[in-house]
N, C-alpha and C positions, 0 to 999 in steps of 0.2 A: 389296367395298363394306363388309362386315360389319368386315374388320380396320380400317380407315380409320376407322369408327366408334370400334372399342376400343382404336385409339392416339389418338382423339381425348379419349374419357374417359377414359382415362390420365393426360393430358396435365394435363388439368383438375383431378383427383384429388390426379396429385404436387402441381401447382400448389397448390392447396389446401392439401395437406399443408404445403408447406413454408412457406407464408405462415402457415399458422397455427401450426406450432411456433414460427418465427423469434418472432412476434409471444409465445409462453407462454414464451419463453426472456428475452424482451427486460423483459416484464414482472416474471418472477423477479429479473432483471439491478438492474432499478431498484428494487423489494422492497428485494434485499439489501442496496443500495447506501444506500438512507435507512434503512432497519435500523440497518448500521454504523456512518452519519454520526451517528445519534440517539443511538447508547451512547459513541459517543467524545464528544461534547458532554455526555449525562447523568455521563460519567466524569468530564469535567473540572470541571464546574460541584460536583459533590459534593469535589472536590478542593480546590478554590479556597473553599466553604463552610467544608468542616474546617479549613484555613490560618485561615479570617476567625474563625470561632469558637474556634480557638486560643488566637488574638491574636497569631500569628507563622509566619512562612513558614522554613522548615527548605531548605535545599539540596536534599534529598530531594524536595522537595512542590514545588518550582521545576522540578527535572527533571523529574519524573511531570507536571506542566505542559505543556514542552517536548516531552515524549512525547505526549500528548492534540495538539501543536500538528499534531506531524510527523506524526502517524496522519490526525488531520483534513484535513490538505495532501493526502496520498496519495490520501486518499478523492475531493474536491475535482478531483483532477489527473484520475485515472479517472474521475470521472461527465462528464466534458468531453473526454477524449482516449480511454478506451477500452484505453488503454494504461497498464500496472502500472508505476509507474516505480520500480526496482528500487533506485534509488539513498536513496530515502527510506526504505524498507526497514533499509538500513544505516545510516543516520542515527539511525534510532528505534534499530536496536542499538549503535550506539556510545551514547549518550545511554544507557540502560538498561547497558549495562558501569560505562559513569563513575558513573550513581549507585549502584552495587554496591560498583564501588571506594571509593568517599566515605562511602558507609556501613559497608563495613568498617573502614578509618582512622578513622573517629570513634567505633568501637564498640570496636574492639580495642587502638587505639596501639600495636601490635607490628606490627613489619613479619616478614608469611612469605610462603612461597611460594604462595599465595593471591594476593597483590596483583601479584606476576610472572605470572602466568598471565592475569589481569582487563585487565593490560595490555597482554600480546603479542596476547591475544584484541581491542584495539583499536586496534592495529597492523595485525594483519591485518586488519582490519574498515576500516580507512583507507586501507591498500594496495587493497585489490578496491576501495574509490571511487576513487584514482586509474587503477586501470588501465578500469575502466569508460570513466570521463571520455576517456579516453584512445583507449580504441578507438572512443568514440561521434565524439569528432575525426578519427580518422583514416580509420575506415571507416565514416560518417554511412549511416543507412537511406533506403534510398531510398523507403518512402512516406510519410519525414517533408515535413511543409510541403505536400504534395498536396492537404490538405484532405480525406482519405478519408474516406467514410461511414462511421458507426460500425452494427455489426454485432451480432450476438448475440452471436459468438464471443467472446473476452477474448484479449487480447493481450499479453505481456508483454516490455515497452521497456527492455531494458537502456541506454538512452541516457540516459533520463533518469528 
């Protein structure tokens, strides 16, 4: 009788336990999540300010734009699916390669081996999107589209 008891308040205890971490994980989860949403927005809007008080938008300050978009999207994607989508990831890095490269060509007007490397680095940066794309078609996950509950855990979707 006595053990019956103490796997009953066991039971209760894990139970407790885990409800209540799941719940201090979940909380930290969305913490982070409007943390990060709030500095890519305060990042851009201070970007978009410096362009207006310029009085002109540079290639540079379009891309770093474009960069705030694709960070914001990622963020956006994850506070709704749960899942990191890895592809955007390389987007934001091809995007930061090209404005490295644009900004070296208008600062230097010599061409060296600097601008060969900035670009095989987005080459290969285009190759891994395709073959992602690629294997997300051909070997599709299967708890996409199931509608899963989102978790504490973090998941990261090389599909998308």
């Amino acid at each position: 009788m006595l053990s019956k008891r103490t796997e009953t308040v066991h039971e209760r205890v894990n139970n407790f336990a885990n409800t209540t971490g799941s719940l201090l994980v979940d909380i930290f989860h969305y913490l982070a999540l409007f943390a990060i949403g709030a500095t890519i927005v305060w990042s851009g809007v201070h970007t978009f300010v410096a362009m207006v008080a310029e009085g002109k938008a540079t290639i540079d300050d379009i891309l770093l734009l474009f960069i705030s978009l694709e960070l914001g999207a990622m963020v956006g994607i994850y506070f709704v699916t749960n899942h990191m989508p890895v592809r955007f990831l390389i987007y934001v890095s091809i995007t930061a390669l090209t404005r490295l490269l644009i900004a070296n060509i208008q600062h230097d007007h010599t061409p060296n081996n600097g601008i060969l490397i900035v670009s095989g680095g987005i080459l290969l940066l285009a190759v891994a999107t395709l073959v992602i794309r690629y294997g997300s078609h051909k070997y599709p996950s299967p708890s996409r589209g199931t509608g899963a509950p989102r978790g504490p855990a973090a998941q990261v979707d090389l599909e998308d």
